[in-house]
C-alpha positions in Angstrom: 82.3 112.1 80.0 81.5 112.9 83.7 77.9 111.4 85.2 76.1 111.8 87.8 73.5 109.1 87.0 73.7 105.4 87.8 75.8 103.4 85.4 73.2 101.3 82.9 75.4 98.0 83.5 75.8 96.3 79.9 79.0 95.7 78.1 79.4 94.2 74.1 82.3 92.5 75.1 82.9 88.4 75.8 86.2 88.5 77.3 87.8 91.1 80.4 89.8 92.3 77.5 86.9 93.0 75.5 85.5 94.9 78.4 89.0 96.9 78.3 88.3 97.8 74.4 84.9 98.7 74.7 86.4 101.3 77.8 88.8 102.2 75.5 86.5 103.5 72.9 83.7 105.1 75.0 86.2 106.5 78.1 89.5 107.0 76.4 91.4 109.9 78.6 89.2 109.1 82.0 92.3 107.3 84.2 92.1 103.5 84.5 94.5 103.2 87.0 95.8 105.6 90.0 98.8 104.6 92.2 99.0 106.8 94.9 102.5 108.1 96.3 102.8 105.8 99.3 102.4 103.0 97.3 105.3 104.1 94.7 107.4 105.0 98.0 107.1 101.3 99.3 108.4 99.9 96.0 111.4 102.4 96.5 111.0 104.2 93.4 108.9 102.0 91.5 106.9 104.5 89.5 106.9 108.3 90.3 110.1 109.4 91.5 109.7 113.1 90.9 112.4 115.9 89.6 115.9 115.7 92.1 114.6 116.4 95.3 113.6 112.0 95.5 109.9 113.2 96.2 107.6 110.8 95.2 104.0 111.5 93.1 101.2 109.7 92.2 101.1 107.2 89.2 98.2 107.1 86.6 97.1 105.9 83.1 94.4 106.3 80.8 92.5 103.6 79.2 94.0 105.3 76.3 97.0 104.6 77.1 96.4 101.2 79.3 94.7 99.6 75.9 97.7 100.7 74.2 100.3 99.1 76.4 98.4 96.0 77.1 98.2 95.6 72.9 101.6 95.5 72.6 102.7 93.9 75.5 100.2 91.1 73.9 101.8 91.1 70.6 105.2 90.4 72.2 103.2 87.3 74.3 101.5 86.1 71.1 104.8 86.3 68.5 106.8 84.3 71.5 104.1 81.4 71.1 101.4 81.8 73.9 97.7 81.5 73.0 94.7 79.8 74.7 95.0 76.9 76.7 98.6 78.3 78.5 98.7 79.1 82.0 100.9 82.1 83.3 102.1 82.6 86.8 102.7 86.0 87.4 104.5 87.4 90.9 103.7 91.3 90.3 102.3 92.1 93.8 100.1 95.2 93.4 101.8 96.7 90.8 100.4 98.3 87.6 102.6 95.8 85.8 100.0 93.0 87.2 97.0 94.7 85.0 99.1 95.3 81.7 100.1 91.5 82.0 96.9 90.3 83.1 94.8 92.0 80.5 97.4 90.9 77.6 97.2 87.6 78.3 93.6 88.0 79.0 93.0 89.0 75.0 95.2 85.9 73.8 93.1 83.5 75.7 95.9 83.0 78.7 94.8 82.0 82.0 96.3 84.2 84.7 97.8 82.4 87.6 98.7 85.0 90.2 101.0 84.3 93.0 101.1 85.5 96.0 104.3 87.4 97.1 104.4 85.9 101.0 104.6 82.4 99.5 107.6 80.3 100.2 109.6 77.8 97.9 107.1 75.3 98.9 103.9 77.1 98.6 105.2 78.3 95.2 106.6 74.8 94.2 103.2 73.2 94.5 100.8 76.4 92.5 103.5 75.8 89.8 103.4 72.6 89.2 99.6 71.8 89.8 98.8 74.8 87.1 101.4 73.6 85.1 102.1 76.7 84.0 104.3 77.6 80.9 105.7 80.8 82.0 106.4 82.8 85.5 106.2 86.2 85.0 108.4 88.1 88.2 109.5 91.2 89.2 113.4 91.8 89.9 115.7 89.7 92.4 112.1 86.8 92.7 113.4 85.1 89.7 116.2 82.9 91.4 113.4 81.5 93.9 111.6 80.1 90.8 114.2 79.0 89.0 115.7 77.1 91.7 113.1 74.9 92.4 113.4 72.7 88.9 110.0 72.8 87.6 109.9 70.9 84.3 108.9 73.3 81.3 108.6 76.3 83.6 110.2 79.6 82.0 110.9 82.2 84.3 111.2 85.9 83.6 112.1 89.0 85.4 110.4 92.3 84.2 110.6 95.7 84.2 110.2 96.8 88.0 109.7 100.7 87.1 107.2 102.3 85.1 106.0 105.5 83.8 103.7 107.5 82.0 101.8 107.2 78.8 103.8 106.7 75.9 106.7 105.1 77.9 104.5 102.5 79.3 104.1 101.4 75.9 107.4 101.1 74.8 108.5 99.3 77.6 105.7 96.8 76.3 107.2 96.6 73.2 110.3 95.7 74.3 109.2 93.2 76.4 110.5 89.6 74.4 109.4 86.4 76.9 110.6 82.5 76.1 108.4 80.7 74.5 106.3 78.1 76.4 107.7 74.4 76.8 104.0 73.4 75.4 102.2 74.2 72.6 98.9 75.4 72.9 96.0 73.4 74.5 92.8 74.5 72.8 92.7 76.2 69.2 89.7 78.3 69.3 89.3 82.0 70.4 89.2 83.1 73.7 85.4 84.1 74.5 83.3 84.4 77.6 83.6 80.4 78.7 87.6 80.7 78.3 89.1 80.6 81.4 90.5 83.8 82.4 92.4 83.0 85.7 93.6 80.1 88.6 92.8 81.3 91.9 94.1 79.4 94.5 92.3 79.2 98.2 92.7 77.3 101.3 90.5 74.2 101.6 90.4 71.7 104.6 92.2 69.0 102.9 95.4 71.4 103.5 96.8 72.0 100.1 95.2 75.1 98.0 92.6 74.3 95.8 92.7 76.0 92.2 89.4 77.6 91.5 88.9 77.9 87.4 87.5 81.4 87.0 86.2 82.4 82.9 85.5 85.5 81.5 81.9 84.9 82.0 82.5 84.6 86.1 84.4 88.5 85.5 82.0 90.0 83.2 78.9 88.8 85.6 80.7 90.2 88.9 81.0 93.8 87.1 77.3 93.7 86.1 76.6 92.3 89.3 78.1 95.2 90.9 77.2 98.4 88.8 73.4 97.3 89.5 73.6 96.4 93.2 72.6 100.1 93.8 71.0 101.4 97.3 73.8 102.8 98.7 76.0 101.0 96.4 75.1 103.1 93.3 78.1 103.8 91.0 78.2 106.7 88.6 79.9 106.2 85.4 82.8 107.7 84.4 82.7 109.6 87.8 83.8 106.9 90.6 87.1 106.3 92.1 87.6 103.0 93.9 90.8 102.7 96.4 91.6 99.0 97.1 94.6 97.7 99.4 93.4 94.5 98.9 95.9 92.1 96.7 95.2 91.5 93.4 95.5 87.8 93.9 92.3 87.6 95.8 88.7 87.5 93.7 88.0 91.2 95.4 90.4 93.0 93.7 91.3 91.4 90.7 87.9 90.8 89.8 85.2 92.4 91.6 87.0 96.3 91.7 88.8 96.3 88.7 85.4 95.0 86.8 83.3 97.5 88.3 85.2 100.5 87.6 86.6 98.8 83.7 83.2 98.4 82.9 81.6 102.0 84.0 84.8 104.3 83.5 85.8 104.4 86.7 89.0 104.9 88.3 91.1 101.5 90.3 93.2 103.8 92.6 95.5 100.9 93.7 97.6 100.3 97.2 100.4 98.0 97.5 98.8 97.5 100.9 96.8 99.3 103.7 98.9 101.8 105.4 96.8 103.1 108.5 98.9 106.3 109.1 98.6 107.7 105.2 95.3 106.0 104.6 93.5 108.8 105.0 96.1 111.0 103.0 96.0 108.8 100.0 92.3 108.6 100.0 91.9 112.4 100.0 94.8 112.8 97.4 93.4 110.1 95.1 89.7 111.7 95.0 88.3 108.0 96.2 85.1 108.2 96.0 84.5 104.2 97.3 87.0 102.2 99.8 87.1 98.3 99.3 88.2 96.8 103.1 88.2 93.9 105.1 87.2 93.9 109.1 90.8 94.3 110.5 90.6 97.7 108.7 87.8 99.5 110.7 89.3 98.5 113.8 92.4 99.6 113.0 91.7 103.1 111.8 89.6 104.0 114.7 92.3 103.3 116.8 94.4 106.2 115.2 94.0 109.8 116.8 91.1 111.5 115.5 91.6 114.6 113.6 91.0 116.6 110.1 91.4 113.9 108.2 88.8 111.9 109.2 86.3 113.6 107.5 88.5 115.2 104.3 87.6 113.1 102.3 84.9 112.6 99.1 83.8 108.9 100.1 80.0 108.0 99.6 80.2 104.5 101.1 82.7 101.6 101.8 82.5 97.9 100.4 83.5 94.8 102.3 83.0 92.2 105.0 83.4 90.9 108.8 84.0 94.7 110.1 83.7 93.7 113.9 80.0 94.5 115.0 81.2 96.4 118.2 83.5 98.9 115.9 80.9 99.2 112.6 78.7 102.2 114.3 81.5 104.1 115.5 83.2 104.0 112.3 80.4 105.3 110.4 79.6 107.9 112.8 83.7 109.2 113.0 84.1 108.8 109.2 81.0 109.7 107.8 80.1 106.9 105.7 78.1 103.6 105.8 80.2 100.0 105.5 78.7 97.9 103.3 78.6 94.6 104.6 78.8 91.8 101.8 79.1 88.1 101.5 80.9 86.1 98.7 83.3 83.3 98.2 86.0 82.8 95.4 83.8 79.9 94.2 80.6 81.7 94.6 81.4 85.6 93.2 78.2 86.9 91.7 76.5 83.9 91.6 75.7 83.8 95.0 76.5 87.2 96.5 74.6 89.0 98.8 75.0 92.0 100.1 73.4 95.2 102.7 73.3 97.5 100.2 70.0 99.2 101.6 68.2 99.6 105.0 68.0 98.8 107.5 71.3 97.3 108.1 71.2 96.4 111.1 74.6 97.7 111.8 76.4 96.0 114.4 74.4 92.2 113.8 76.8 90.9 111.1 73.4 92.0 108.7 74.6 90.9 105.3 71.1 92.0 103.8 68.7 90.7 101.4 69.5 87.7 99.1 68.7 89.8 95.2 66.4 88.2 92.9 67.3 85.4 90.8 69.4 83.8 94.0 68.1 80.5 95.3 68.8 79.5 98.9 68.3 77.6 102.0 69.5 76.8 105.5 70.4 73.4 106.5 71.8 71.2 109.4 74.6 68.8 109.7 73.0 66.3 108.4 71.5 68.0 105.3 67.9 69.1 107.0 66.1 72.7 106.4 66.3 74.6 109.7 63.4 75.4 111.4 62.4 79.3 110.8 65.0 82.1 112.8 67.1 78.6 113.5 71.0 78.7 112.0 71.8 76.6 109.2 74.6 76.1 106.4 73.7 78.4 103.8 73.5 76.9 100.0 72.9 78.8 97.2 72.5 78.3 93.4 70.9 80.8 90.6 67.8 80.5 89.4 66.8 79.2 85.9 68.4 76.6 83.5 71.6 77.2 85.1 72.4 77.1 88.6 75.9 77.7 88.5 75.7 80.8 86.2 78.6 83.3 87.7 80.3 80.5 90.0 83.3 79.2 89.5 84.0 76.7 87.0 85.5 73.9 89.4 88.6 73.1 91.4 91.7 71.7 89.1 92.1 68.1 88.8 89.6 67.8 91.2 86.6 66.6 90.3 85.2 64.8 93.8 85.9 68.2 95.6 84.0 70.0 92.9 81.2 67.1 93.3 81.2 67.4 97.0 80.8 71.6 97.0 78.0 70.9 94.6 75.9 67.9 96.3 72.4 67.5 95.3 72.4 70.3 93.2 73.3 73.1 95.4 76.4 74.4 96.3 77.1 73.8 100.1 79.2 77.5 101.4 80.0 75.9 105.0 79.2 79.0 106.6 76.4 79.4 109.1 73.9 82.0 108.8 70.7 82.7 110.6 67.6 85.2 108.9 66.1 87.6 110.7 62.4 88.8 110.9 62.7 90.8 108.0 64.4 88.5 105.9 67.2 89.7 106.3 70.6 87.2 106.4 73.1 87.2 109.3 76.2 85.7 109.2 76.5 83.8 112.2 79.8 81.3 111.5 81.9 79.0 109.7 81.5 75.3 109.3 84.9 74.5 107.8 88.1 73.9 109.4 89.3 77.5 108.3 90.8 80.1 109.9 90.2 83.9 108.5 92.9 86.2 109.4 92.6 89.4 108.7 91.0 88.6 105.2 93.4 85.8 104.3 92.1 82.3 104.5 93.8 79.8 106.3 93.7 76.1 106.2 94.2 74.3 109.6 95.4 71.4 108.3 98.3 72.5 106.2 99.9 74.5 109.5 99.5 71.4 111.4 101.0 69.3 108.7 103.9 71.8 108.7 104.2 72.0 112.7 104.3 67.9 112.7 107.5 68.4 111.3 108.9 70.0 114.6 111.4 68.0 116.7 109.9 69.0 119.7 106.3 68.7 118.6 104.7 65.4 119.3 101.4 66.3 118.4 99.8 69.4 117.2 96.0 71.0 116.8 95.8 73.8 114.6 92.2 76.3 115.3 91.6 79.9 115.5 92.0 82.4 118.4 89.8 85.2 118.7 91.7 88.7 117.7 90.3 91.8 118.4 92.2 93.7 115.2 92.4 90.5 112.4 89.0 89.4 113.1 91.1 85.6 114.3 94.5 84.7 115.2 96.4 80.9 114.2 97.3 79.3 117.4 98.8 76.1 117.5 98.0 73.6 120.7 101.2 71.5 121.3 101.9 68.5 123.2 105.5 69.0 123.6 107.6 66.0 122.8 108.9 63.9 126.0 111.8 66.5 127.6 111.1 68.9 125.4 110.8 72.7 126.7 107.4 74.6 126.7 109.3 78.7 127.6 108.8 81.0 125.2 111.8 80.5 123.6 110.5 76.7 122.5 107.4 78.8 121.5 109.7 81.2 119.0 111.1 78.5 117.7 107.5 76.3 116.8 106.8 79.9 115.9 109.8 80.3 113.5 109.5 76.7 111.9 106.5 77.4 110.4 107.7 80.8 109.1 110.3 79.1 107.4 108.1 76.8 105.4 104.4 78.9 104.6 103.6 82.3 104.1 103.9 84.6 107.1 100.2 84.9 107.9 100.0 81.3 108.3 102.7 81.0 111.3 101.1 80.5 114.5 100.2 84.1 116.7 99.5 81.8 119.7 101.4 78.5 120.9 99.8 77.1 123.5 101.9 74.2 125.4 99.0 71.7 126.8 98.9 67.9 128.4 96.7 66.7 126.4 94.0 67.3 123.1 90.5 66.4 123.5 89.7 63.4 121.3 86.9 61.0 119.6 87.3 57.3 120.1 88.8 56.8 117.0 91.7 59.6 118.3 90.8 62.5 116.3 91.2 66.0 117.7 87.6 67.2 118.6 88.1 70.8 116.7 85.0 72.0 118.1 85.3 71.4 121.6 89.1 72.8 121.5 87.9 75.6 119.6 85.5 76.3 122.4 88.3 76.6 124.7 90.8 78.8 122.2 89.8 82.3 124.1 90.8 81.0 127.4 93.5 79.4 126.2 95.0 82.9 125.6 95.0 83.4 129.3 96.1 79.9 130.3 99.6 79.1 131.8 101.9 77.9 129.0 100.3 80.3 126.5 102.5 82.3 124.5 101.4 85.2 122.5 103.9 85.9 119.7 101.9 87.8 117.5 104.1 90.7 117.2 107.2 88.0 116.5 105.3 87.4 113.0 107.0 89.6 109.9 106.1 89.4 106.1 109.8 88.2 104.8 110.1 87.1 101.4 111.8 84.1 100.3 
């Protein structure tokens, strides 16, 4: 059932299941889900280890066969107790294993609680227990982790790490058996478009994640809200093939790809991660018609020889956001395609999404286009004011209509103020700074909160600093972002050493290796910079924005130590 025209974006469906049967039915051998060989080699031979030369193929399924083996795998979950109201944890990286689980638990009214894999025990003690959820859900050898850090009525299980085609997939969902939950079921009724559908969990500046409450509703809006973007964002249905490195325990790929391409019959061709030197190959092998990135992507590729490749390729355009204005041009000039600039938050998704879908782009400005109709917004100062006209300002946003939180997030868990406070006098306050242009256009100028955004991850400064405290030879510590030409900013922590204490490299490894002990590896400081003193109010706080102002010479500055090639994804 091959188009060429535009998909008409509707769906008789109330859940992301739903969505999955009504694929089912009307695209039943187009292929769901492509894995492309590099990502099956990484997993070392985790789906498609081919004949007995060790060669490695490509791994696909059908939305045949995908609706199949999620429908048993959610029998097993449903005779073993689980039902609405449960939360799952599920450590699955970017495996195919993440969508059978996801979607199964998905049609029994589970709440998905993805992990991510870089997290240490500490990290992963805290999403546990403040989700409370019922069940982990792990691939092979992560399972000890879990287990030994004595969460109360939290089940762990270790699943199948290998999978193959078709029919097999299925009966490896069959035999799946889990424990049943410590806790009986929450909420009785069935699982419909206000159910919630997963936990996401991002940095906030109060230094511990915040758990965004996503529903169905969120998911099914973000996949109408991208199959009728159009521009140069038009999708065709049952004809697209979207490649995504991104993790699937970010909003972008769990929700925003996989919706688009569930609910048109498209094709999720699925990285375990972006791989610069078979990027190209995989995109060509895969038949990608549309590339999902983030701005440390652009760079990177461009940096890679030219050759054949760059243009061997079926690619009609790119989606994604903060490729560096200096590289956006020349990537679209060596590669052939545009990059579609976008804006969005976990807690915004569709609701307040905008995007440069058509021109002019003003490629090269940070142009993130035209607000679409039905989007409210204004631009405001510190202190709550409208900016004057062509003047920066806080962007909030809301939906028009009877509900102005139609397609945002639900709220943050046991968190009510924080909710409150994003949501202040009736709109919901982004804390990034934009500007608009003469054509009405919106530029992303900014950000407002104490966040650093490393190469697509978001970082919260307080939570490194709380960690780096810690240090014996740290006697006080400020936490902001370094400019980096390749991850868009780099952590850098500015230490006052303790009295005696050295400031070589050495003590800068080992600042550097404290951290990496305690969070996930992108969190560890790139930069340690020893100083004399921290610039301060008169009530002692750190003055973020004056040292902030100061981070790019920093870099330069004696007692500077860059260590970004010291920091390694480890998992622990």
């Amino acid at each position: 059932m091959m188009s060429n025209q535009p998909v008409m974006a509707h769906v008789n469906a109330d859940t992301v299941y739903g969505a999955l049967v009504v694929a089912g039915a009307r695209y039943p051998e187009q292929v769901f889900l492509h894995v492309p060989a590099s990502a099956c080699r990484a997993w070392h031979g985790a789906a498609g280890r081919a004949g007995t030369d060790g060669a490695f193929k490509a791994w696909e399924i059908t939305y045949r066969d995908t609706l199949a083996a999620v429908d048993a795998l959610a029998a097993r979950y449903r005779a073993c107790g689980y039902g609405p109201g449960h939360r799952v944890a599920v450590l699955l990286e970017n495996r195919p294993q993440f969508f059978l689980h996801y979607l199964a638990l998905n049609a029994l009214g589970v709440s998905l609680v993805p992990l991510n894999p870089d997290y240490r025990a500490a990290e992963l003690a805290y999403v546990l227990e403040h989700s409370e959820s019922v069940l982990a859900v792990v691939l092979p050898g992560r399972g000890d982790v879990l287990k030994s850090l004595g969460i109360a009525d939290l089940a762990v299980l270790e699943v199948e790490g290998d999978l193959e085609q078709g029919a097999r997939v299925v009966e490896i969902a069959r035999g799946f058996t889990p424990p049943q939950p410590g806790r009986p079921f929450a909420v009785s009724q069935a699982p419909d478009r206000h159910t919630e559908c997963a936990l996401l969990y991002t940095s906030g500046t109060t230094g511990k994640p915040k758990g965004c409450v996503i529903d169905n509703d969120y998911c099914l809006r973000m996949g109408v809200h991208y199959l009728t973007e159009g521009g140069l964002c038009t999708v065709h249905e049952a004809a697209d093939r979207l490649i995504t490195p991104l993790p699937l325990f970010h909003m972008n790929a769990l929700v925003a790809s996989a919706m688009a391409m569930m609910m048109s019959g498209g094709c999720v061709v699925q990285l375990d991660r972006f791989h610069p030197r078979t990027w190209w190959a995989d995109v060509a092998a895969s038949g990608a018609t549309i590339i999902h990135y983030l701005g440390v992507m652009p760079a990177i590729l461009l940096a890679l020889p030219p050759g054949e490749a760059d243009r061997a390729h079926r690619v009609r355009f790119g989606f994604g956001a903060n490729a560096n204005p200096s590289d956006h041009q020349a990537f679209e000039d060596r590669f052939g395609f545009p990059l579609v600039e976008a804006w969005s938050m976990t807690e915004t998704a569709s609701g307040g999404a905008i995007t440069a879908s058509r021109e002019p782009r003003h490629v090269g400005t940070r142009c993130i286009g035209w607000p679409r109709e039905g989007l409210e917004w204004r631009l405001v100062d510190a202190e709550g004011v409208a900016v004057p006209a062509g003047e920066p300002g806080e962007l909030l946003v809301r939906r028009a209509g009877a509900d102005p939180r139609a397609g945002f997030f639900r709220g943050y868990l046991k968190d009510d103020a924080a909710t409150a406070q994003a949501w202040r006098d009736g709109w919901f306050h982004t804390g990034d700074v934009v500007r608009v242009g003469s054509d009405g256009q919106i530029h992303f100028v900014d950000r407002r909160k104490n966040i650093i955004r490393r190469a697509g991850e978001n970082i919260a400064a307080l939570e490194v600093e709380a960690v780096l405290a810690g240090h014996p030879a740290v006697r006080q510590v400020a936490v902001i972002a370094a400019p980096d030409p390749l991850r868009d900013e780099e952590v850098m922590a500015c230490v006052i050493a303790a009295d005696g204490a050295p400031t070589d490299r050495a003590a800068a490894l080992s600042v550097q290796a404290w951290c990496l002990e305690r969070l996930a590896y992108f969190k560890a400081p790139g930069w340690v910079s020893f100083v004399d003193t921290l610039p301060t109010t008169a009530t002692n706080k750190v003055q973020k924005g004056e040292l902030a102002a100061l981070a790019a010479g920093l870099c330069s500055a004696p007692g500077s130590h860059d260590l970004r090639d010291s920091k390694r994804r480890t998992h622990g």
